[in-house]
C-alpha positions as a printed Julia matrix, in Angstrom:
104×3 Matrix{Float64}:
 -20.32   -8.75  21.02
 -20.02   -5.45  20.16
 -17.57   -3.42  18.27
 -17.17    0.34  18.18
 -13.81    1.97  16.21
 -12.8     5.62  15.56
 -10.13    6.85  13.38
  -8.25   10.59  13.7
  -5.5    11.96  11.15
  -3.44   13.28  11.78
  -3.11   12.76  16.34
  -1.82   15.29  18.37
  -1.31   12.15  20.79
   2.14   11.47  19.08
   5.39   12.53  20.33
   7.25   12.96  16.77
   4.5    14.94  14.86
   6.31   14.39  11.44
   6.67   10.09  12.38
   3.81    9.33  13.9
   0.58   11.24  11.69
  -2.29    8.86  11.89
  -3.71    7.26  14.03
  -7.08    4.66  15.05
  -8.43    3.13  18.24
 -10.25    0.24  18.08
 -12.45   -1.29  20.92
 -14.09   -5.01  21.07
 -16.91   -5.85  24.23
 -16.1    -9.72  24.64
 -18.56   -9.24  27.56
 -15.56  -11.89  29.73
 -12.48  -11.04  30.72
 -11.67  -14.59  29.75
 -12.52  -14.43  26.31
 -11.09  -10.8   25.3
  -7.4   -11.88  27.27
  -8.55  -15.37  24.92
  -8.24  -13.01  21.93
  -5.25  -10.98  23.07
  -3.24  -13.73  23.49
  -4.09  -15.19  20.15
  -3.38  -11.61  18.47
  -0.12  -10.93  20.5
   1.83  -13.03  18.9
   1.91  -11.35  15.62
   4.1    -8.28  15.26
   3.61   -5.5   12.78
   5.56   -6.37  10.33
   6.93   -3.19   9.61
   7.39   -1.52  13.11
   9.11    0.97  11.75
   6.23    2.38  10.05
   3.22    0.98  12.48
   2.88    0.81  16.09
   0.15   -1.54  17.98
  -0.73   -1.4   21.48
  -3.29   -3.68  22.61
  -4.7    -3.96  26.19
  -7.62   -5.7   27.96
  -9.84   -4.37  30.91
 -13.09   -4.82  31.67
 -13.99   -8.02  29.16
 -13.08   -5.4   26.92
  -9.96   -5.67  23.64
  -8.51   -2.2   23.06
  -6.53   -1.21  20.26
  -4.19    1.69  19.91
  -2.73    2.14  15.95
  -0.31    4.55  14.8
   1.37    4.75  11.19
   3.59    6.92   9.15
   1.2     7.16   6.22
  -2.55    5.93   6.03
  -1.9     2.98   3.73
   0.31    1.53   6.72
  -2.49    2.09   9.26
  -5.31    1.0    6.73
  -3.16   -2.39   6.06
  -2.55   -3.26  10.0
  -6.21   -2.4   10.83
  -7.37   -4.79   8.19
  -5.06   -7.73   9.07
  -6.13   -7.45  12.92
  -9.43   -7.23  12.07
  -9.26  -10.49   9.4
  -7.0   -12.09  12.75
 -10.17  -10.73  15.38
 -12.85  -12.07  13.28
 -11.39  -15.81  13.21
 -10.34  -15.69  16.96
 -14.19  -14.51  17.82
 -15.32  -17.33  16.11
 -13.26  -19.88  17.28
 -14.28  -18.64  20.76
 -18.31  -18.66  19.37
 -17.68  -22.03  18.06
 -15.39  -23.85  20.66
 -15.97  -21.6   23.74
 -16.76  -22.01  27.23
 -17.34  -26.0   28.16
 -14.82  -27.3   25.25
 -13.13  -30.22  26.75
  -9.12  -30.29  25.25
């Protein structure tokens, strides 16, 4: 699996320049569909805990986990990354461990 990841401060992308400064994509190559919508579903179900102050929007295409960040300030962004990442990292190797073939 591969992982690339880019980061841009502040993003012309956003709608309320003064909200919405930073910014980061993040993009993971399961190589299967199956295992990056695996992943997704495992990461949906925790929501920023501050949406106020951080948006996520993740997606999946191609065998391929997208992330979309935006923050108010770069300690929000920095924290959110991190915690996905820590969340990613187990969920890739539960999959590496347990994946394809595991009988429930």
């Amino acid at each position: 699996m591969a992982a690339a990841a880019s980061a841009a401060a502040p993003s012309e992308l956003c709608h309320d320049q003064n909200q919405w400064e930073f910014s980061c994509d993040f993009e993971v190559d399961f190589e299967s569909e199956e295992n990056a919508s695996m992943v997704y579903a495992a990461l949906a179900v925790d929501k920023e805990l501050q949406p106020d102050k951080v948006k996520r929007q993740m997606s999946v295409s191609n065998g391929k986990l997208s992330v979309h960040f935006e923050a108010v300030e770069a300690r929000f962004l920095r924290a959110s990354y991190s915690a996905l990442v820590d969340a990613l990292t187990l969920a890739t190797k539960t999959i590496e461990e347990f994946g394809p073939g595991m009988q429930l």
